[in-house]
C-alpha positions in Angstrom: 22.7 30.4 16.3 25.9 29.7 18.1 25.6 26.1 18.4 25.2 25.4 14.9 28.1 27.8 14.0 30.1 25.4 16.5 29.0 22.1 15.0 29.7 23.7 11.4 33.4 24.3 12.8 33.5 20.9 14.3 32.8 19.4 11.1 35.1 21.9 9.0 38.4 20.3 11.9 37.1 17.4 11.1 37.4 17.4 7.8 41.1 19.4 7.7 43.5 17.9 5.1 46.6 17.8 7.9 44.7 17.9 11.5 41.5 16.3 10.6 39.9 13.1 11.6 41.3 10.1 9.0 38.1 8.6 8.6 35.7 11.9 8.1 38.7 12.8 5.6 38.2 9.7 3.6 34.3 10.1 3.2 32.1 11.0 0.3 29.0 11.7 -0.4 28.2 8.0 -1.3 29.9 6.6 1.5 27.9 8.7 3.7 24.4 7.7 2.5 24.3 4.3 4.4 24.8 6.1 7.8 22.3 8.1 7.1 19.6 6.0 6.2 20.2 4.2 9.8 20.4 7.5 11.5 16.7 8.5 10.0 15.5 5.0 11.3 17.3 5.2 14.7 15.2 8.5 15.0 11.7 6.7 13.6 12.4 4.2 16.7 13.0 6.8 19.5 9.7 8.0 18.8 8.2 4.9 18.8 9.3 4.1 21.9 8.4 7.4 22.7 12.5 7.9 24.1 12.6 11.9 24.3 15.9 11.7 25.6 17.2 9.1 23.0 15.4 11.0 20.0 16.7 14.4 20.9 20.3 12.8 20.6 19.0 10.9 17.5 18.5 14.1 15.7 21.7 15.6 16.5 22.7 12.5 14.7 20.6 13.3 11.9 21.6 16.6 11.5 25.1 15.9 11.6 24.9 14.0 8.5 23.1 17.2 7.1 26.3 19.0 8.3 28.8 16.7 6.5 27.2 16.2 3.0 27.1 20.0 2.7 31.2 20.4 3.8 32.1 18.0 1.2 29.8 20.2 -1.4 31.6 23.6 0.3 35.3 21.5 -0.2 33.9 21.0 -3.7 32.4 24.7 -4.2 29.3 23.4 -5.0 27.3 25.4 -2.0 27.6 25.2 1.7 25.4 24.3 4.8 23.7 28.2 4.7 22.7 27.3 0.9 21.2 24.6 2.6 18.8 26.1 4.9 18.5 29.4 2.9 16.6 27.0 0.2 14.4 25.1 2.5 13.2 28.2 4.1 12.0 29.7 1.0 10.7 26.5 -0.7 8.7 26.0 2.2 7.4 29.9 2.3 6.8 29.3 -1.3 4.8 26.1 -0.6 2.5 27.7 2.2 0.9 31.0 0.8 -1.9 30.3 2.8 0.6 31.3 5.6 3.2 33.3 4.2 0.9 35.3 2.0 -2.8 35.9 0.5 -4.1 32.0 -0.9 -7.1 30.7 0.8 -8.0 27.1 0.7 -11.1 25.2 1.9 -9.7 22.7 2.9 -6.4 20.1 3.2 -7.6 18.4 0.4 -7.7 21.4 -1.7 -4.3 22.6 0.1 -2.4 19.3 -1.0 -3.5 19.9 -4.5 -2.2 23.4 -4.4 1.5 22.0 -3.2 1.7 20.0 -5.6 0.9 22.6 -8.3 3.7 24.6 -6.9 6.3 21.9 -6.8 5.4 20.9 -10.4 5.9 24.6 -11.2 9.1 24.9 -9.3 11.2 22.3 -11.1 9.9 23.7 -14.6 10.6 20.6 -17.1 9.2 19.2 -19.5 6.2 16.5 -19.2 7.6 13.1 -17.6 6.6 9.8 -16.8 3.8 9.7 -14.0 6.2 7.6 -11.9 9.0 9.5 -12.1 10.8 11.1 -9.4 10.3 8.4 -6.8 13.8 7.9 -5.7 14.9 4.0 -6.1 17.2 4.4 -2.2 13.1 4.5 -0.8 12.2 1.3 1.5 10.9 -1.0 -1.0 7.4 -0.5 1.1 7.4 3.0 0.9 8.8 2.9 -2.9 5.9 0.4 -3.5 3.3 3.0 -1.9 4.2 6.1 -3.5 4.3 4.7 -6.9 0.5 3.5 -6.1 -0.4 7.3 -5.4 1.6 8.4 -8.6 -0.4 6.3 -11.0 -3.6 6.4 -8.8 -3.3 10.5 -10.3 -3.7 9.6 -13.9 -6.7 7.0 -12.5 -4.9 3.5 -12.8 -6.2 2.4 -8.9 -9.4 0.5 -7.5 -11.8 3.1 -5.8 -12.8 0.6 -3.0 -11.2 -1.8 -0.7 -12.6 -4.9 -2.2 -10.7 -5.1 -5.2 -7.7 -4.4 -3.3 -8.6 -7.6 -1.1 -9.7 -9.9 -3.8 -6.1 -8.8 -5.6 -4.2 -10.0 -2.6 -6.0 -13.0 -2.7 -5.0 -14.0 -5.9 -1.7 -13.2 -5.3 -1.7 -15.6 -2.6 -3.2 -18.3 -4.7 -0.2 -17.5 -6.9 3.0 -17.9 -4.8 0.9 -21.5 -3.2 0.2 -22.7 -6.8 4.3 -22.0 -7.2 5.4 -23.2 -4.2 3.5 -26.6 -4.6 4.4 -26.8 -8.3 8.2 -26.5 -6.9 9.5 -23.0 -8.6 12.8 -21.4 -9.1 13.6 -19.2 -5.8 13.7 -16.6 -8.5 10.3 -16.9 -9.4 9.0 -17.4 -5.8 10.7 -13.8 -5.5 8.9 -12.8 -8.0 5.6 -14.0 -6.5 6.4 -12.5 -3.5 7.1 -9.2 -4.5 3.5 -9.8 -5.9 2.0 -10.4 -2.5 3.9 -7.2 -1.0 2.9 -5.2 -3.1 -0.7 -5.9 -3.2 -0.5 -5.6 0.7 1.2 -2.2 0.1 -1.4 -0.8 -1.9 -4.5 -2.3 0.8 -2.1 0.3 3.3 -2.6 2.9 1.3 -6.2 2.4 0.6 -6.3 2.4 4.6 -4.3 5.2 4.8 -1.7 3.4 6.9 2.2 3.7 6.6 3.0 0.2 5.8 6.3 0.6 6.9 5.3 2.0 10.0 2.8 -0.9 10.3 5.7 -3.5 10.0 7.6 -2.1 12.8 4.8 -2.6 15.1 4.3 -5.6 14.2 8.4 -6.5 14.5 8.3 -5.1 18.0 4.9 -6.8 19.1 7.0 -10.4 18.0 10.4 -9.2 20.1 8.1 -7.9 22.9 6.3 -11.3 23.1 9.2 -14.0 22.0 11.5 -12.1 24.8 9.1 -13.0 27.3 8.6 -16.8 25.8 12.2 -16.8 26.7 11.8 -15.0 30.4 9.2 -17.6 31.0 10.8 -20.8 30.2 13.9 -19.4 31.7 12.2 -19.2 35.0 12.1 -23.7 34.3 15.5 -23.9 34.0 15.5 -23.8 30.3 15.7 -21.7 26.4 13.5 -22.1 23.7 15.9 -24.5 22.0 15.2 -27.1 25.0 11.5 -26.8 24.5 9.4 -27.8 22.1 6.9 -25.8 19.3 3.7 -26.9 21.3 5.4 -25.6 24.3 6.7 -22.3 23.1 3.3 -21.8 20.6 0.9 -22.5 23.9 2.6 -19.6 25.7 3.1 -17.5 22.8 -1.0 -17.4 22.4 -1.2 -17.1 26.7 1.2 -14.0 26.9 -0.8 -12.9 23.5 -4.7 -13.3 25.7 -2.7 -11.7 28.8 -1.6 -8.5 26.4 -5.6 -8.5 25.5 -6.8 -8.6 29.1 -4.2 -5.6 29.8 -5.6 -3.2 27.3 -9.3 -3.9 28.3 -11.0 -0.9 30.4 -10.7 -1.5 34.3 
């Protein structure tokens, strides 16, 4: 594809020891990382706010980071960008004979077992820990979830929702009986790792992205604070010239008038 070929030479000047860009010389692998961690979240937002424009620059973005960790392994002799995509395309043919070749399954279910098979087979080693190989750089959220599903396979989980509920519960009890009892910060973290956790574990049981659940939620308080300050604005005044009252009576008006919106006409 000729525009990849161009972006692979774009980042091969960039890199040049004598005509290169300073800064793209300097980098490494690690100092990389953090830019790409933003770049994957700047893409999660474009599609949440459904930007088609936005998202289809955002993953340019993302793939450029793709691009540069693989120059820096092809500086190193390591592999190259080609490695790259030559691997993904036969882990992922490996990973789908039901469409590359001859498997049948009856259903996802059964097809999500079968992956998992494969990818167990793939890395060939030795028996491990049932946690192992969640990657520590996860959101804590997401870390927190796919640790759940890792021991929920050897049958450490609660097969209903009310355990889950009661567990968060108690947690909450916890972190109050700590807070009134006037704790070290350290163990309120503690206690409040507790609480996230257990509220992890009810997304999971919903089958909700808790992650994904929390960005709503953040955009739903911008969304409605922004127009707490659009509202008093139009008196002549911010939110640190009103009062709580104020500000909390038409936080839950502009929360009924979002209701009435999404009713049917």
């Amino acid at each position: 594809m000729r525009e990849l070929e161009q972006l692979l030479k774009i980042m091969v000047r960039l890199r040049d020891p004598e005509q290169g860009c300073p800064w793209d010389r300097e980098q490494t692998y690690a100092s990389i990382v953090p830019h790409t961690i933003e770049e994957a979240y700047e893409v999660a937002d474009a599609i949440a706010r459904e930007d088609w424009a936005e998202l289809r620059d955002e993953l340019g973005d993302l793939l450029f980071q793709v691009v540069f960790y693989a120059q820096i392994a092809r500086e190193e002799g390591r592999f190259d960008f080609r490695d790259v995509a030559r691997n993904i395309a036969d882990k992922m043919t490996r990973r789908h004979p039901h469409v590359f070749g001859n498997a049948q399954y009856a259903n996802a279910a059964e097809q999500t077992a079968a992956w998992e098979r494969i990818k167990a087979e793939e890395k060939a080693v030795s028996p491990t820990g049932a946690l192992d190989g969640v990657p520590l750089a996860l959101p804590a959220l997401t870390r927190a979830v796919k640790l759940q599903k890792k021991a929920a396979k050897v049958g450490f989980d609660w097969g209903a929702l009310e355990p889950v509920l009661a567990k968060i519960a108690e947690e909450i009890g916890e972190i109050r009986h700590e807070i009134v009892s006037g704790a070290a910060p350290e163990r309120l973290a503690d206690e409040l790792g507790d609480v996230l956790f257990a509220v992890a574990n009810l997304a999971r049981h919903l089958h909700l992205d808790p992650e994904a659940a929390l960005r709503g939620t953040n955009a739903k308080f911008e969304r409605r604070f922004r127009q707490i300050e659009r509202r008093l604005a139009d008196t002549g005044r911010t939110p640190a010239e009103s009062t709580l009252t104020e500000m909390d009576g038409l936080w839950e008006k502009i929360k009924s008038e979002e209701k009435q919106d999404l009713q049917p006409g």
